[in-house]
C-alpha positions as CSV (number, residue, x, y, z in Angstrom):
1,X,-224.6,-288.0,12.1
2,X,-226.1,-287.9,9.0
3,X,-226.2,-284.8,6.1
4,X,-229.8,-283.6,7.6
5,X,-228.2,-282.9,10.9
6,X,-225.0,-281.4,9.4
7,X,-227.2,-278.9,7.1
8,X,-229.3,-277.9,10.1
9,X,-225.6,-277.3,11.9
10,X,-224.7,-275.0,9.1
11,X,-227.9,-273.1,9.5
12,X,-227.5,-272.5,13.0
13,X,-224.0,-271.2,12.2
14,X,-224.7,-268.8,9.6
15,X,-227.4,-267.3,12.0
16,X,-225.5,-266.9,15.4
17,X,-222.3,-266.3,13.5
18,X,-224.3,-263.6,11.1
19,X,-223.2,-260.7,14.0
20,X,-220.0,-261.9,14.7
21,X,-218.5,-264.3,11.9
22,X,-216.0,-266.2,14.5
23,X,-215.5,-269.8,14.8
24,X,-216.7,-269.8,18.7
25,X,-219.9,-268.7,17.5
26,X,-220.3,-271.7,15.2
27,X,-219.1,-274.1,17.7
28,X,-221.4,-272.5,19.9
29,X,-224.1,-273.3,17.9
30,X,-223.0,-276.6,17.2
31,X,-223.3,-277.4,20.7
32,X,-226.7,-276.2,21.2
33,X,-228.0,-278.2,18.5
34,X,-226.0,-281.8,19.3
35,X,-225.4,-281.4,22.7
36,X,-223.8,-283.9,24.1
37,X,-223.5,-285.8,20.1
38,X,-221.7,-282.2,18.6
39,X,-218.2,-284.2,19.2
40,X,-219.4,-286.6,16.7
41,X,-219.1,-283.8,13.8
42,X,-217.8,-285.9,11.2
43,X,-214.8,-285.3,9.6
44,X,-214.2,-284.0,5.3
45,X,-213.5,-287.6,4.8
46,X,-216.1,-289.4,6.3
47,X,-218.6,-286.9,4.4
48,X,-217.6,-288.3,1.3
49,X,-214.2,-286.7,0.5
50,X,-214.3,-283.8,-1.3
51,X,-218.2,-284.0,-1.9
52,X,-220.6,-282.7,0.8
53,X,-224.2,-283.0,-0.5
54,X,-222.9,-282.2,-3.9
55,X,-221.1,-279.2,-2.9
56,X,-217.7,-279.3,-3.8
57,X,-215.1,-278.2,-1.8
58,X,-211.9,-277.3,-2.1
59,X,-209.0,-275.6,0.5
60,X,-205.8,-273.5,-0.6
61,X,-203.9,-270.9,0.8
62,X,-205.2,-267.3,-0.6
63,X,-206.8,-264.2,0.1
64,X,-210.4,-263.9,0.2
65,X,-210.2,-260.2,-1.0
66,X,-210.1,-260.5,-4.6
67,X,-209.0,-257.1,-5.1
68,X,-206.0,-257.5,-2.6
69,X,-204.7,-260.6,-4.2
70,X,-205.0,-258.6,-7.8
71,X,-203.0,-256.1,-6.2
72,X,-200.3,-257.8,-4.8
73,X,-200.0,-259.6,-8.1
74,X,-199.7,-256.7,-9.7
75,X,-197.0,-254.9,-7.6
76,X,-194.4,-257.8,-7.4
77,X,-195.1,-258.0,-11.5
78,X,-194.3,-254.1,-11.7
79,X,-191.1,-254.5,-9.5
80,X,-190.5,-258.2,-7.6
81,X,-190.9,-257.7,-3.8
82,X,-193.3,-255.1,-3.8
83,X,-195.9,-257.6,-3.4
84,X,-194.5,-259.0,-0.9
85,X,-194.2,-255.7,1.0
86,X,-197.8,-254.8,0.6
87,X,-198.4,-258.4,2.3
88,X,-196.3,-257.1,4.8
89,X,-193.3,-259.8,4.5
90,X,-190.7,-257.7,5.0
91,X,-188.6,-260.9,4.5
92,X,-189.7,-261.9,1.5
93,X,-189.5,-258.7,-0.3
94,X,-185.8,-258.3,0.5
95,X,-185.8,-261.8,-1.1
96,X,-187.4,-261.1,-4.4
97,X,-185.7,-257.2,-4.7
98,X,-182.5,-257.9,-3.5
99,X,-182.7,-260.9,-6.8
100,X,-184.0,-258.4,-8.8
101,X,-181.2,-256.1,-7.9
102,X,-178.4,-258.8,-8.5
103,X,-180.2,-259.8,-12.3
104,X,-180.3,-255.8,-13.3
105,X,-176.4,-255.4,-12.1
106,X,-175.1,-258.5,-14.2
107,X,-176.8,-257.3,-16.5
108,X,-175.2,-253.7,-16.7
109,X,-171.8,-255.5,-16.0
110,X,-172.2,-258.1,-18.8
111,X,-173.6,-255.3,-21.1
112,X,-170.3,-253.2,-20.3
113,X,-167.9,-256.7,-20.7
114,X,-169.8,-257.4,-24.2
115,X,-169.4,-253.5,-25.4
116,X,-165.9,-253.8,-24.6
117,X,-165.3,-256.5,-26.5
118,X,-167.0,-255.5,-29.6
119,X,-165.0,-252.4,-29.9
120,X,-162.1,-254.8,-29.6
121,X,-163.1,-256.5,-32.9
122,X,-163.8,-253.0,-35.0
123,X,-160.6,-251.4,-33.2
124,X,-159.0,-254.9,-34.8
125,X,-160.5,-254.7,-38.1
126,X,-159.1,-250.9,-38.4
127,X,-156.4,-251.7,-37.4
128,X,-155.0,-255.2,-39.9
129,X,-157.9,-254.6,-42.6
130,X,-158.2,-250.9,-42.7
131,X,-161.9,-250.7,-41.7
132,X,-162.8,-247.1,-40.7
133,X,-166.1,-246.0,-39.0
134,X,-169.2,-247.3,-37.9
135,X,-170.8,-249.9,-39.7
136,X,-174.0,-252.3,-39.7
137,X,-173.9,-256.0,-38.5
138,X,-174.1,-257.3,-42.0
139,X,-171.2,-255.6,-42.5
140,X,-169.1,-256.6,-40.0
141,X,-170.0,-259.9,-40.4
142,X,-168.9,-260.0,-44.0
143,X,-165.6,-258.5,-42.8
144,X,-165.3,-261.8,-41.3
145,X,-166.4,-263.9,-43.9
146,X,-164.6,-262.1,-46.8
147,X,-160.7,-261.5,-46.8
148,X,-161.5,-258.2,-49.0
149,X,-164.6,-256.2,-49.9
150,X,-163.3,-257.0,-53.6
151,X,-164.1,-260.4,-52.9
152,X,-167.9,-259.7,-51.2
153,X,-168.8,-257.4,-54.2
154,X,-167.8,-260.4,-56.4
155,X,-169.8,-262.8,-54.7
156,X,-172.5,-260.5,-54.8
157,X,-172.4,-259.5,-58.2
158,X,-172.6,-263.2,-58.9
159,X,-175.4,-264.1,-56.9
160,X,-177.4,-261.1,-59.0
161,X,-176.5,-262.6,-62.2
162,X,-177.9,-266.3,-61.0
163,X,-181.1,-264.2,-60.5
164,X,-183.2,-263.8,-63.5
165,X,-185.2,-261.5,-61.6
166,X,-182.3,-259.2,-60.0
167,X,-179.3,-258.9,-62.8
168,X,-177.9,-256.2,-60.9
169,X,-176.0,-256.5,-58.3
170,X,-177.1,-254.4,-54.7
171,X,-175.2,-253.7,-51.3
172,X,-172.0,-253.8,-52.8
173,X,-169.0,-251.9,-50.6
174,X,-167.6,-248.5,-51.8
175,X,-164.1,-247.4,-51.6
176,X,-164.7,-245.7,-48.1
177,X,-165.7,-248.9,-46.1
178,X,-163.3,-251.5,-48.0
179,X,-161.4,-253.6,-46.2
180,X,-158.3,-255.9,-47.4
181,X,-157.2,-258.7,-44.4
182,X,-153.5,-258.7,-44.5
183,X,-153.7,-262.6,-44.1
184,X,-155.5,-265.4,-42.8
185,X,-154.5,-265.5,-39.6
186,X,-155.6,-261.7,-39.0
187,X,-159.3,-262.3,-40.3
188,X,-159.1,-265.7,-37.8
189,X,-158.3,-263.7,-34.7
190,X,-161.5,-261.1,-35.7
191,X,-163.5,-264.2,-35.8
192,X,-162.5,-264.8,-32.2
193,X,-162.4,-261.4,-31.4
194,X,-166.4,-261.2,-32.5
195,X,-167.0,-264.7,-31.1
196,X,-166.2,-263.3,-27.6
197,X,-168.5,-260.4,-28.1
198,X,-171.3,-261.9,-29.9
199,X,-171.0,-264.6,-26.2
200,X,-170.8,-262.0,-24.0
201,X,-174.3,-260.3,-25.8
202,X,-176.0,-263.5,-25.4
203,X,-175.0,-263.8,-21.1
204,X,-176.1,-260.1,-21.3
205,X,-179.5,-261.0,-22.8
206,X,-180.2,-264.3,-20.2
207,X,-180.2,-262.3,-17.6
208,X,-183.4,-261.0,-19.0
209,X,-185.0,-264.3,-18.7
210,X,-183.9,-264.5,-15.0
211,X,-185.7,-261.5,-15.0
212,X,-189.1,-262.7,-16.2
213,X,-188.4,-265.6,-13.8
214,X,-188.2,-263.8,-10.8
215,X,-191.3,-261.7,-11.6
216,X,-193.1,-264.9,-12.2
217,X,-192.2,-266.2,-9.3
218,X,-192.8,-262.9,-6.6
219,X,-196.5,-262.6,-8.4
220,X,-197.2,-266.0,-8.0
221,X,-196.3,-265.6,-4.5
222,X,-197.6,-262.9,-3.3
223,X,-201.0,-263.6,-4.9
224,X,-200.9,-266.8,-2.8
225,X,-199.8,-265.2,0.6
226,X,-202.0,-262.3,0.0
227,X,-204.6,-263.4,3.0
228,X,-204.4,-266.7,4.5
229,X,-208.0,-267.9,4.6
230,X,-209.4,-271.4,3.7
231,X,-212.0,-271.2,1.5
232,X,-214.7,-273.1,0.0
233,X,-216.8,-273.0,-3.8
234,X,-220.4,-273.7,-3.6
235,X,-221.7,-272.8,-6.8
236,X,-219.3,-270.1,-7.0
237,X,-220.2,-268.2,-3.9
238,X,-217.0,-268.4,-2.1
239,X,-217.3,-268.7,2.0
240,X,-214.9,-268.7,4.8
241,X,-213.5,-272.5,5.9
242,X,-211.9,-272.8,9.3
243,X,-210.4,-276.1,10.5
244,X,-210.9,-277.6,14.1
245,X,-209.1,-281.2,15.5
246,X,-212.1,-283.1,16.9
247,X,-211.7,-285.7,19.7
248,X,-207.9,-285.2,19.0
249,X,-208.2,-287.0,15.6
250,X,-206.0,-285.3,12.7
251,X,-208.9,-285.5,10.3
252,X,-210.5,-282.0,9.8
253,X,-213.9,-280.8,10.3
254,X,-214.8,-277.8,8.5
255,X,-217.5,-275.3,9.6
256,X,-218.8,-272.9,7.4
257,X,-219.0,-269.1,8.9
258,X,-220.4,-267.5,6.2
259,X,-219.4,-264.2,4.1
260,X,-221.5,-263.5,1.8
């Protein structure tokens, strides 16, 4: 059959399926217009692959509401699952929350593990270098790298003088927050002690990206599974697709039924 004869097919379609929009209808019309040849509809394929006449075609699994698919893109971006619920796959959006659930609990838990352990370090540092209250990171930091505040305000002071620009030295340590590290040993176990915390902050914070992840994921999803029909772009109008087996043969035949 050639392209003449499948165009007048499609016109038939679009007419008889204009009331009704179902596949029947089109096949019906097929048949009134072959007869006896409508089993020869040629398959996708034979056509010319993905080319019909210059019309492009192309099949994936979507929604052919627009708005819906937005929607349910939305939802599981706002809270994984939700998407999939509006879909109605129950399934699915236990999936997706029930992840979302687990990524927001390690999170508290490794959020409580990594608090825990910082106040071990300060509670350390007050206790073997005589730090008292609460203090930026920069200074707790330099309570690791310094074994007194004597020795920071030196360094300090000298980086102010290799400035031509500075001279003065700024950020130095009063007499309230100095500290004095009985020994080596001491300030090495607060490295390990902050080592620990500083880890424990960093598993806390992946669980973020899990979190991105899974919203990613559940949009992407739902967007996709938001519908189910085949559709096809002719000059961006976008029209229903429907497959049918002919003679038995796996190759597909696709008949337009026309949404306009």
């Amino acid at each position: 059959m050639n392209l003449k004869y499948g165009f007048l097919i499609g016109a038939a379609a679009l007419v008889l399926g204009a009331t009704t929009g179902t596949a029947g209808d089109i096949l019906a019309a097929e048949s009134s217009v072959l007869g006896a040849g409508a089993s020869s509809l040629p398959s996708l394929q034979e056509v010319g692959g993905g080319d019909v006449g210059g019309v492009q075609l192309e099949s994936y699994q979507g929604p052919n509401n627009l708005g819906g698919r937005f929607k349910a893109g939305a939802l599981s971006l706002l809270l994984p699952g939700l998407g999939q619920l509006y879909n109605g796959d129950r399934q699915k959006a236990l999936l997706f929350g029930g992840i979302e659930a687990g990524v927001w609990t390690s999170y508290l838990v490794l959020h409580t593990i990594a608090r825990h352990a910082e106040e071990d370090y300060q509670e350390y540092a007050g206790l073997f270098a005589g730090v008292e209250g609460s203090h930026s990171e920069l200074y707790w930091r330099s309570v690791g790298r310094f074994m007194t505040s004597d020795d920071y305000n030196l360094g300090q002071e000298m980086i102010a003088r290799a400035d031509v620009d500075q001279q003065v030295a700024s950020g130095l340590i009063g007499e309230a927050d100095a500290w004095f590290w009985r020994n080596e040993t001491y300030q090495d176990n607060y490295k390990i002690l902050r080592a620990d915390a500083n880890r424990a902050y960093d598993r806390r914070d992946f669980t973020i990206l899990f979190a991105i992840l899974n919203r990613a994921v559940s949009a992407f999803d739902a967007v996709r599974n938001a519908g189910g029909e085949h559709l096809i772009e002719v000059g961006g109008l976008g029209l229903d697709l429907e497959t049918r087996r002919v003679l038995g043969r796996s190759a597909t035949a696709c008949v337009v039924s026309g949404s306009f």
